[in-house]
Every structure is written in C-alpha cells, then in structure tokens.
C-alpha positions in Angstrom: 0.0 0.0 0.0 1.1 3.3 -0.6 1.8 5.9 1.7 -0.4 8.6 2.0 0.8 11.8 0.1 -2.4 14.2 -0.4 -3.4 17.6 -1.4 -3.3 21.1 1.1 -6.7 21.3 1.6 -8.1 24.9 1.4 -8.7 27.0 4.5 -6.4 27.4 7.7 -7.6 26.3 10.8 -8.0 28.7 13.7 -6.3 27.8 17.1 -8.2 28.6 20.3 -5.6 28.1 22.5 -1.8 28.7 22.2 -0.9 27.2 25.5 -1.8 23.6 24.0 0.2 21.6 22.3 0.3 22.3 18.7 2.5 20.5 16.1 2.4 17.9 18.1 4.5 14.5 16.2 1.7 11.5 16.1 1.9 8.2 14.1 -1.4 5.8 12.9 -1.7 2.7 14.6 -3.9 1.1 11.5 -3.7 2.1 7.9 -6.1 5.6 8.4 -8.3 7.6 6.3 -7.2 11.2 6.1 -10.3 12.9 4.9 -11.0 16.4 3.8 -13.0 17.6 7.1 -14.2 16.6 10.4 -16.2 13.3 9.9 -16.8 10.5 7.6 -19.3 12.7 5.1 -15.9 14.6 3.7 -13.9 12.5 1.0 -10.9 10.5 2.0 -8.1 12.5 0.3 -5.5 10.0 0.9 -4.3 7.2 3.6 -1.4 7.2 6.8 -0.3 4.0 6.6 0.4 1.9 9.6 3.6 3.7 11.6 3.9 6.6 9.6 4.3 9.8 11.2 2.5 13.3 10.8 2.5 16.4 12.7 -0.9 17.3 14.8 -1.8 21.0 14.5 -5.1 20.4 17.3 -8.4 18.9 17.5 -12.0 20.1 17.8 -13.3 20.2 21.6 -15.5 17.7 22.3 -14.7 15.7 19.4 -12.4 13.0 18.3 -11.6 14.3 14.8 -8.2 16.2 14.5 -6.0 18.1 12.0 -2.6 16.9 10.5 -0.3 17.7 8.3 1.7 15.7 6.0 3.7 16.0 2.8 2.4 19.7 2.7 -0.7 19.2 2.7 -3.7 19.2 5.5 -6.5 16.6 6.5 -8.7 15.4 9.4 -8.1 12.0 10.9 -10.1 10.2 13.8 -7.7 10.4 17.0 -8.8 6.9 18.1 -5.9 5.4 15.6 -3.1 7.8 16.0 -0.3 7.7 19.3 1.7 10.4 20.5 4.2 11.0 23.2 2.5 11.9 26.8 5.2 11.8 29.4 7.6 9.7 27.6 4.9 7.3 27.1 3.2 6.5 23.6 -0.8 6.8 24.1 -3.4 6.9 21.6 -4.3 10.7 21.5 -8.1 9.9 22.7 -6.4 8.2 25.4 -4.4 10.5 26.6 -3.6 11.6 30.7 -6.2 14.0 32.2 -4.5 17.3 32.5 -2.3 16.7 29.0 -3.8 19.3 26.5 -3.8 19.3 23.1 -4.3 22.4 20.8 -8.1 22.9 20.1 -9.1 24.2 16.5 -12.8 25.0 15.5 -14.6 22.9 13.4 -15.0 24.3 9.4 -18.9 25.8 8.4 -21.5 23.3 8.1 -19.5 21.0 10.7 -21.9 18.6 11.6 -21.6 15.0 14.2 -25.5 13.9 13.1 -24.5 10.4 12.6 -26.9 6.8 12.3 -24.8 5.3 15.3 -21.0 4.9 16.1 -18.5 2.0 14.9 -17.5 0.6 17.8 -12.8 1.3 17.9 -11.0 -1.5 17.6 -7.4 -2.6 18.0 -5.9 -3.2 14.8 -6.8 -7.1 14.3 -3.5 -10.0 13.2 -6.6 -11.8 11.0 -6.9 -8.9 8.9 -7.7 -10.7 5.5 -4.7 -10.2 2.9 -6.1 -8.6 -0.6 -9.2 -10.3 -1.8 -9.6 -12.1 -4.9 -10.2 -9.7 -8.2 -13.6 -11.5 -8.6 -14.8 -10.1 -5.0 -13.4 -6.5 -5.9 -15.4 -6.6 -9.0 -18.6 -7.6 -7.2 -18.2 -4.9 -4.4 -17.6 -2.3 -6.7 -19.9 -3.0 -9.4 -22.8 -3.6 -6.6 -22.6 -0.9 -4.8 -25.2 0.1 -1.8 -26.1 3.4 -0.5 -23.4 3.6 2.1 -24.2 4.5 5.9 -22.7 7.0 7.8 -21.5 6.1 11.3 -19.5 8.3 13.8 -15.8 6.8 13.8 -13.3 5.6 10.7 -13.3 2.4 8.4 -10.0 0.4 10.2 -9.3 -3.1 10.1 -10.7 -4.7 13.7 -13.5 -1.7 14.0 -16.8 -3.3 14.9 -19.9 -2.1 13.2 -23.5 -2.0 15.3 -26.2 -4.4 14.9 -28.2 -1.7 12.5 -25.8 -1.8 9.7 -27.0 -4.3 7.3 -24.4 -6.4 5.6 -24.7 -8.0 2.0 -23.8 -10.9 0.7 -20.9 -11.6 -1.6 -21.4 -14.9 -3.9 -19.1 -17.9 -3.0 -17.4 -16.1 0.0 -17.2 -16.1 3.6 -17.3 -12.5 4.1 -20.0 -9.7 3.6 -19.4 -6.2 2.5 -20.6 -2.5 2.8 -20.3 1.3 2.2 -19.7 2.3 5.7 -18.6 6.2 5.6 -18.6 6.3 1.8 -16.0 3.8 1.9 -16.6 -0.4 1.0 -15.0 -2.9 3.5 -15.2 -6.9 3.9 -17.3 -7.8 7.5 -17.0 -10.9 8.9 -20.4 -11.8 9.7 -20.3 -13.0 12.9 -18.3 -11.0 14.6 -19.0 -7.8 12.7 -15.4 -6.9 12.6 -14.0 -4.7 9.6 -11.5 -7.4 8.1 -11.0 -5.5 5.1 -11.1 -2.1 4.0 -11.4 -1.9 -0.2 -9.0 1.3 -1.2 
C-alpha cells in the first residue's frame, strides 16, 4: 500500500488556544483515512499508513476528529488510531492523561456529528484478510449500496452495530458495505472490519 501523500486542503484552521500543544509529532496505529474535514461525510483525500508519522496541528473540543499535516498538505483523521508521546509514554491521542492538553481548532462551516450510530474502535486485528480475490473486488464495486454513515473511521478490527446491514458476496465467507462512503469486507459473525477496499 502506498503511503499517503495528499493535497493542502483549502482553509487554515484557527487555534483557540496557544498554550496547548500544537504540532504535536503523532503516528497511525492502522492504515487511516485522512479525509478532507471533520467526519466521515468529507472525502478520503489519501491514507497514513500503519507507523507513519505526521504532525498534529489540534483537534476540535468535544470531538475526536483532529488536524494533521503531511507531505504539505492538511486533512482530518479520527484520534482513536493515532499515538503520541505523553510523558515519555506513547498513548493513543483519545487516550491520553487527564491534565495533558492538546491544541483545540474550531470545526470548518456546516460542521456537523448527526451520525446513524457509532462503529465501535477497535485494536488493529493480526486476522486482517490479505487482498481479496479480483472476482470479490469486481462484485463490491460493481454492486454498490447506499453507504451508511457512522461516527468513527473504516480500520481493520473496528466493529460495526447491529443496524448496519451487511450484504452478501457470492461464493465467499465474508460480507461487505459502504460504511462512511468507503466499501469494507465484514466478517459476519463478529461484525469486525477485516478488510477495507481502497
């Protein structure tokens, strides 16, 4: 998979607060959307792969969607998958220690978090499934479903809820759908994103 190397993305984001930690180093944990706003309605502009690093300009309060930078360019990424340092410790940035701050940047117009349900995080899962066969690609692509919008990002190991209904796939163990604009392989019984189709 290649690294993610996307556009700037127009419009600079405001800080709120110059005493938080701004440019902050962070690296995904899975292979991460980077999207063009706050939330899984805005396109995915490009991909941080698995331990690649980017620099964290702040996040919106109350929220876990934040800002990076990367290859000169700007895009939002959901903080459950990305680490930084807190106290010499790595920690994924929503789990950081009480008390650690982090630079807070206001949301672009039209910012919305009206969302169908949440996909449940997830660590990033060993039994990923390696590429699927051409076959299942085709089928995904060329049968495409009104996708779903859920509050969280498409990862390997992310659980979706009970709501989201999943379709069949001819011949194959695993079901798919357009979760957030994006198609993924589900395994069926335990709901997990195995697969996320790029």
């Amino acid at each position: 998979m290649k690294s993610v190397l996307f556009p700037a993305v127009a419009g600079m984001l405001t800080l709120f607060s110059s005493a938080a930690m701004a440019d902050t180093p962070v690296s995904a944990i899975t292979d991460l959307n980077v999207r063009a706003g706050p939330g899984p309605q805005y396109p995915v502009i490009g991909v941080l792969a698995a331990g690649q690093s980017a620099t964290l300009n702040g996040c919106i309060e109350n929220s876990k969607w934040c800002t990076i930078a990367e290859a000169g360019g700007q895009g939002w990424v959901y903080s459950d998958y990305v680490t930084a340092d807190f106290g010499g410790n790595r920690v994924v940035l929503t789990r950081r220690p009480l008390g650690s701050s982090v630079a807070v940047v206001s949301p672009p117009e039209g910012y919305s978090t009206d969302y169908t349900g949440s996909i449940i995080a997830g660590e990033p899962v060993e039994d990923a499934i390696p590429q699927p066969p051409a076959e299942v690609r085709t089928y995904v692509d060329t049968h495409r479903v009104d996708p779903v919008y859920l509050e969280g990002e498409v990862v390997t190991g992310a659980v979706l809820p009970e709501s989201v209904e999943l379709r069949e796939i001819p011949d194959y163990d695993y079901r798919y759908v357009y979760v957030n604009g994006q198609p993924a392989l589900i395994d069926p019984q335990t709901r997990r994103i195995v697969y996320v189709v790029r």
